[in-house]
N, C-alpha and C positions, 0 to 999 in steps of 0.2 A: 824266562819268567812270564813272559806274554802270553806263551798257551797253556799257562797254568794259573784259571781267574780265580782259584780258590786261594791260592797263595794271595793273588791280586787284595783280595777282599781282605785275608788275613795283615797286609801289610799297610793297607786303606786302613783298617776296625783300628789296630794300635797305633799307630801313628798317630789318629786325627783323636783320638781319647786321653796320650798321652798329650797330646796338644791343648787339650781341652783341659784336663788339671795342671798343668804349667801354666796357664792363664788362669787360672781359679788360684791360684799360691799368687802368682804375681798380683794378683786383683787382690787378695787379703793383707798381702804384705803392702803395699800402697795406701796412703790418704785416699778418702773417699771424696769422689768426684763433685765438683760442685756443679746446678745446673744447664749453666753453658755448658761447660767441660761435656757432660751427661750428653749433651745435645750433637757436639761435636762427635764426640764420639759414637752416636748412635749411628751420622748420618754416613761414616768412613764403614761400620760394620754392615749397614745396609748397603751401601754398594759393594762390599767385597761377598757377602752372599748372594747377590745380584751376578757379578761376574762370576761366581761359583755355579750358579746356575746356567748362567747361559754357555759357560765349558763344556758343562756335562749333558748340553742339550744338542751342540752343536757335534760331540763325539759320540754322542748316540747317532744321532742322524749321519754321521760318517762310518761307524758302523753297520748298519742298518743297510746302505749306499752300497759296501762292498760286498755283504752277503747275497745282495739283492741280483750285483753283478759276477757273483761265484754261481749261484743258481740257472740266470741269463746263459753263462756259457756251459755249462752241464746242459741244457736244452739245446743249446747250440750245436755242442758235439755231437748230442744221438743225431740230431736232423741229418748233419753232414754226413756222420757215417753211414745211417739209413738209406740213405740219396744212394752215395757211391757206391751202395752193396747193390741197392737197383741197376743202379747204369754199369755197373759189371756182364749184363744180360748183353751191351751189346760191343762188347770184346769177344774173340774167336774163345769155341767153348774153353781149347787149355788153358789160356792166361783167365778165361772168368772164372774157374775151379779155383784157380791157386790166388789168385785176390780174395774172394770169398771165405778163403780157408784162414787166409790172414786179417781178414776183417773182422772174422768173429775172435782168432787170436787177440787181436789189437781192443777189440770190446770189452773182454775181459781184462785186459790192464787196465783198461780205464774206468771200470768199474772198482778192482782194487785202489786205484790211484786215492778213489774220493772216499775208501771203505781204511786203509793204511791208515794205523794210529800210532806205532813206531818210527824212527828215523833209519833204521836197518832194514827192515822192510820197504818204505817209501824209497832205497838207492835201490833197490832187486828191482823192484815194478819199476823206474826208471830207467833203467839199463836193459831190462829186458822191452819197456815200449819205446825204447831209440833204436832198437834192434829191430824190431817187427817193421817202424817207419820204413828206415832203411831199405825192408825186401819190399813194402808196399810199393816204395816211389821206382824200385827197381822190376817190379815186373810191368806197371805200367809203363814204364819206362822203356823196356822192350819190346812189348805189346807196340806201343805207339811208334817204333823205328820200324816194326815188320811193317803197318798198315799206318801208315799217317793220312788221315783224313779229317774230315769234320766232324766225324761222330768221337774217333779215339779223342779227337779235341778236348772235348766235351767230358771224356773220362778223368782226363788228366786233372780238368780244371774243379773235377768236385774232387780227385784226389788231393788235391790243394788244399782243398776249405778243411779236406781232412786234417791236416797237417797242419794246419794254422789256427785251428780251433782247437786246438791243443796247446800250442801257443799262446792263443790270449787266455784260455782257462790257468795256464801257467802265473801266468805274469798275475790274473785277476787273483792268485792266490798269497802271492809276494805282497800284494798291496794288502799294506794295514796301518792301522794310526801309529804315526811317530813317535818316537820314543819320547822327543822333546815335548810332546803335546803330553804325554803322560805323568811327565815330569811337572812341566808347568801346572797341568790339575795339582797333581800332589801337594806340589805349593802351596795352592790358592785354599786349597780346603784345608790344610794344617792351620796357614795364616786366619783362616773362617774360625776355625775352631779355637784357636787362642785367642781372639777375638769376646768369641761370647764367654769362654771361660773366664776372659778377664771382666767383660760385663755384668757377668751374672749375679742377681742379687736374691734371687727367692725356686724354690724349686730347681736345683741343681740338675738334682736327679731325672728330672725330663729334659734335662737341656742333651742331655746324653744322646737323646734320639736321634741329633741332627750328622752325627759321625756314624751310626748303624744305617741310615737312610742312604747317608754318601757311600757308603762303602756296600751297599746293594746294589745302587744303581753303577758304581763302578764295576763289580761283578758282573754285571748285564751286558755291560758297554764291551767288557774284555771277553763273555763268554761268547759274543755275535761275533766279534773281531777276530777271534779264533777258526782257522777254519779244522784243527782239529783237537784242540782244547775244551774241555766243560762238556755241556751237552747238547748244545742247539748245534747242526752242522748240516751242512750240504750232504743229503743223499741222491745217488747215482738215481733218480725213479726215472728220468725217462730211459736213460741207459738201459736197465734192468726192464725195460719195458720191452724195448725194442731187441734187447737179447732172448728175449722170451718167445715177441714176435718170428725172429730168425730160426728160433725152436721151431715154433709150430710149422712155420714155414715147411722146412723140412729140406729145402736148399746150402 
């Protein structure tokens, strides 16, 4: 349900509306408040739209955080890989062909990896870029026992970042806001919204806007959080840049 913010919003919009005339029933079924009472109560719904707010401000900026760090390692990656197709120049020519041949292999998964909108597809691009890794770390691998010195060193060690910058672009994709944390919003903006239903005394019908509002900005907050949900999403550009580069190159 997480990578799907339009459902997200659909179940924010009825919920907090249904919320909102359950307290407009309960507020009409009730004695009307006298002006303590008025007082008191004003001062519990302004802090629970207070805390309503600062939820949805504090998981926007948690969203926002992790895109920022899905984007961060897509930079990451082309650099690493960029690198390592360089310093393949100075491995003996057989093993720089066949790295090379598998780097740009490997670029292409990982250009699907970020372009996969399926979970059938996202296991193939997966199994096929554990597969590539595998012959990567394997020819460096033998490359570096024919000739071990300080330069194959040096190949090894950007074949590394390769392989680990895969890794943390992994992991940076797992991370998203908790489920708890999505729950407690849902709470806090239902209990909001029965709130003013129950307060409301003139102009109903605007009061509606404060559950379309929440339930937009929860849309926002769920479509960033997505890294392949809605429509804001990490695109491969330096990837796709640097495979372009390899083009022209002609290597």
């Amino acid at each position: 349900m997480l990578d799907s913010p339009f459902v997200i919003f659909a179940i924010a919009l009825v919920s907090q509306w249904l919320a909102f005339y359950a307290g407009r029933l309960l507020g009409d079924m009730s004695r009307h408040m006298s002006d303590d009472e008025r007082k008191d109560f004003d001062v519990v719904q302004a802090a629970t739209l207070t805390l309503l707010g600062l939820i949805l401000g504090f998981s926007f900026s948690m969203a926002v955080t992790r895109y920022d760090q899905r984007k961060n390692y897509e930079e990451a990656e082309a650099n690493a890989i960029g690198t390592e197709y360089v310093r393949a120049d100075l491995m003996p020519a057989e093993h720089a062909a066949r790295v090379r041949e598998l780097l740009k292999r490997y670029l292409d998964h990982r250009m699907a990896f970020y372009l996969a909108t399926d979970s059938r597809s996202l296991g193939q691009i997966d199994d096929e870029t554990t597969k590539v890794q595998a012959e990567l770390w394997s020819s460096i691998l033998s490359a570096a026992k024919a000739q071990p010195d300080p330069i194959l060193a040096l190949v090894v060690s950007g074949m590394n970042d390769v392989l680990n910058s895969q890794g943390y672009t992994q992991a940076a994709w797992w991370n998203r806001i908790p489920m708890a944390a999505w729950a407690m919003t849902g709470l806090i903006a239902v209990a909001a919204n029965l709130m003013v239903g129950y307060g409301a005394r003139r102009r109903r019908v605007m009061l509606l806007v404060l559950p379309i509002v929440v339930s937009i900005a929860s849309l926002l907050i769920a479509d960033i959080d997505s890294p392949r949900g809605g429509i804001i999403h990490v695109l491969p550009q330096n990837l796709e840049s640097l495979s372009q580069s390899i083009r022209q190159s002609g290597q």
